[in-house]
N, C-alpha and C positions, 0 to 999 in steps of 0.2 A: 494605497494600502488601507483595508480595512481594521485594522489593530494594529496596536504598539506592541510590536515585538520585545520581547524578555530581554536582559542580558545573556552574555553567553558563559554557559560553567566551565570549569576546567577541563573534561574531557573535551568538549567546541573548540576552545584552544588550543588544543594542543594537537586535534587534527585541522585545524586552519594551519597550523603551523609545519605540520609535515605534508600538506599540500602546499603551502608557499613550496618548500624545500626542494619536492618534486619534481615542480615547475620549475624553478630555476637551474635544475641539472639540465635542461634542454636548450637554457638559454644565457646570454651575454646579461641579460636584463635582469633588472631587480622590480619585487614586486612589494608594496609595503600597503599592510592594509588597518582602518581606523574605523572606530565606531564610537559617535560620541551618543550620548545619553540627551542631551537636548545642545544646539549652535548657540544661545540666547539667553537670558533671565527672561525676556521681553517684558519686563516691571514698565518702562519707560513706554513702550508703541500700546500696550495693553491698558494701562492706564490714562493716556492721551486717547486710546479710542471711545474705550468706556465714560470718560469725562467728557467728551465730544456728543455722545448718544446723551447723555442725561439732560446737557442744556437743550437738546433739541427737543428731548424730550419735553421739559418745563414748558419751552419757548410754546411750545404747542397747548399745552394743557393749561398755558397761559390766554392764550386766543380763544381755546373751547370755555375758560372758565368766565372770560368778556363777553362771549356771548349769549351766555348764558344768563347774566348779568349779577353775575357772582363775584367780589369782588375781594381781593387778597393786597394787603399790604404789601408793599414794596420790601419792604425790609424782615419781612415774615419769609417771603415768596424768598428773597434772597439767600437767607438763613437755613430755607428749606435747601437749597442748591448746595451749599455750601456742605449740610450736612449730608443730603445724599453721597454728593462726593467721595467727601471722607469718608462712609461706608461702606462706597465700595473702595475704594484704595486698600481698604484695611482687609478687607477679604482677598483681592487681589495678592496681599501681602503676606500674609497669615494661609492661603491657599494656592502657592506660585503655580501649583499642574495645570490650577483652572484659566494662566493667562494666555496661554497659545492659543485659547479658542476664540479668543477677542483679535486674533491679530487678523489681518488677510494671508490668503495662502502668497500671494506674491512675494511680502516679506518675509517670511517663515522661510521661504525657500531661497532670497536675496541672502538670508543670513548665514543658514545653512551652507552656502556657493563659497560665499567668505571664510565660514571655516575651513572646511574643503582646501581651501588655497593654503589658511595660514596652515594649515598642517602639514602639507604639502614645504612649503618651505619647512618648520621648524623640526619637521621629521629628517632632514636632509633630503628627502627625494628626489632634488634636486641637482644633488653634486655628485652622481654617480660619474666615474669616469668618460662614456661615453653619452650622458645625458639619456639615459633607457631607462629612469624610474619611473614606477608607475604605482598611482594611491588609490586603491579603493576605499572609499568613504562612505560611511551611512551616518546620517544622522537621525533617530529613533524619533524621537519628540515631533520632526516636522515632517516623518515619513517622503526623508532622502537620501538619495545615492547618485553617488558619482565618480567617474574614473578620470582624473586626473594627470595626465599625463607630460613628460618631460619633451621638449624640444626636438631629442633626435627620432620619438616616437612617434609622435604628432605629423612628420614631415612623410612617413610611410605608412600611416593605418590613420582609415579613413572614421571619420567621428560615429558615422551609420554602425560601425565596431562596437562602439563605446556602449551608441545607443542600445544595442541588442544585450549586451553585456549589463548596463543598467536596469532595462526589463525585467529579465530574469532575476536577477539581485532582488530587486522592489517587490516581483509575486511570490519569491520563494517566502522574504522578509514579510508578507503581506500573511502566509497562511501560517506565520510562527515558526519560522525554517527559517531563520537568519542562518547558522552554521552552514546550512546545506548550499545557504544562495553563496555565502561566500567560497566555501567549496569548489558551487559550478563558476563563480567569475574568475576565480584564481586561474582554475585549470583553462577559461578561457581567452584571460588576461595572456597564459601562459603558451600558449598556440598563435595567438601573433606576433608576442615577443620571439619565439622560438622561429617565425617562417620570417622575421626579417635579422634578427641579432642572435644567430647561433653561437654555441658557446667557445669561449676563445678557449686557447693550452692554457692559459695559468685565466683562471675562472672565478676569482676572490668573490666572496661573499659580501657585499659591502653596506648591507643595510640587512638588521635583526628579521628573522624566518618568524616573527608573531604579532597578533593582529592587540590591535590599543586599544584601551575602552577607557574613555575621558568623561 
């Protein structure tokens, strides 16, 4: 995704919520969807990276400044490190938007998987009666999404599902179409749930028809 998607307003809401609904009249399965605002502080990976670039940096300008035969105190040169540091820590701190951009996408996207899960539990998704919850997740900050799925879902829809189902989420989320992406994943969400977990006689509700923003 090329830009951070918005939050979403009360009307996005509250049609994400009556497409959840929709969807669930056709099916056994429950669909529970999450959007956090950033997985992370990243204060810790962002500031370990940036402190990491600075000494190399010195270490270097340390070597050009030898051969130049330019010569710097030990404890000047130190002093300087010491305080670059600090200077950026403090901006790091004082400007937290600006630290996702120091991390690697690998992590940003490790952390974001991990939230994904624990919401995934702490949402209950997990103890649906016949194990059919399913999480759509985005997390905005590290432009990610993902479908999460329970045990007896997993064993009959194949992941290539998910993937196409994440696509679409990610472009819609990518042109500022969050509501819409979740929109299309719900009702797509909702078409597999539906061709393996049709809806029983008694069809309880067991997890909230609206989408979380954390």
């Amino acid at each position: 995704m090329s830009v951070t998607p918005r939050s979403l307003n009360d009307v996005e809401h509250k049609r994400i919520a009556e497409t959840i609904r929709t969807a669930e009249e056709k099916t056994s399965g429950e669909i529970y969807c999450v959007v956090a605002h950033s997985s992370d502080s990243y204060m810790f990976p962002a500031g370990f990276i940036v402190t990491l670039a600075i000494l190399l940096i010195s270490f270097v300008l340390a070597n050009i400044l030898e051969a130049w035969w330019f010569q710097v105190h030990l404890s000047v040169f130190v002093a300087a490190q010491v305080l670059a540091v600090a200077c950026a820590l403090l901006v790091l701190s004082l400007l937290p938007t600006t630290r996702i951009y120091f991390v690697p996408k690998r992590v940003r996207y490790r952390r974001a998987h991990e939230n994904a899960l624990k919401q995934f539990l702490a949402r209950n998704v997990h103890i649906t009666a016949e194990r059919t919850g399913v999480l759509i997740f985005v997390s905005l900050a590290e432009h990610y999404a993902e479908v999460v799925a329970d045990s007896g879902i997993n064993a009959k829809v194949q992941q290539k599902d998910w993937d196409d189902v994440i696509r679409d989420l990610t472009k819609s989320a990518g042109r500022n179409a969050l509501a819409d992406g979740f929109v299309a994943a719900i009702a797509s969400v909702g078409k597999h749930l539906a061709a393996h977990f049709p809806p029983r006689p008694q069809n309880p509700n067991e997890l909230d028809d609206h989408v979380v923003e954390i």
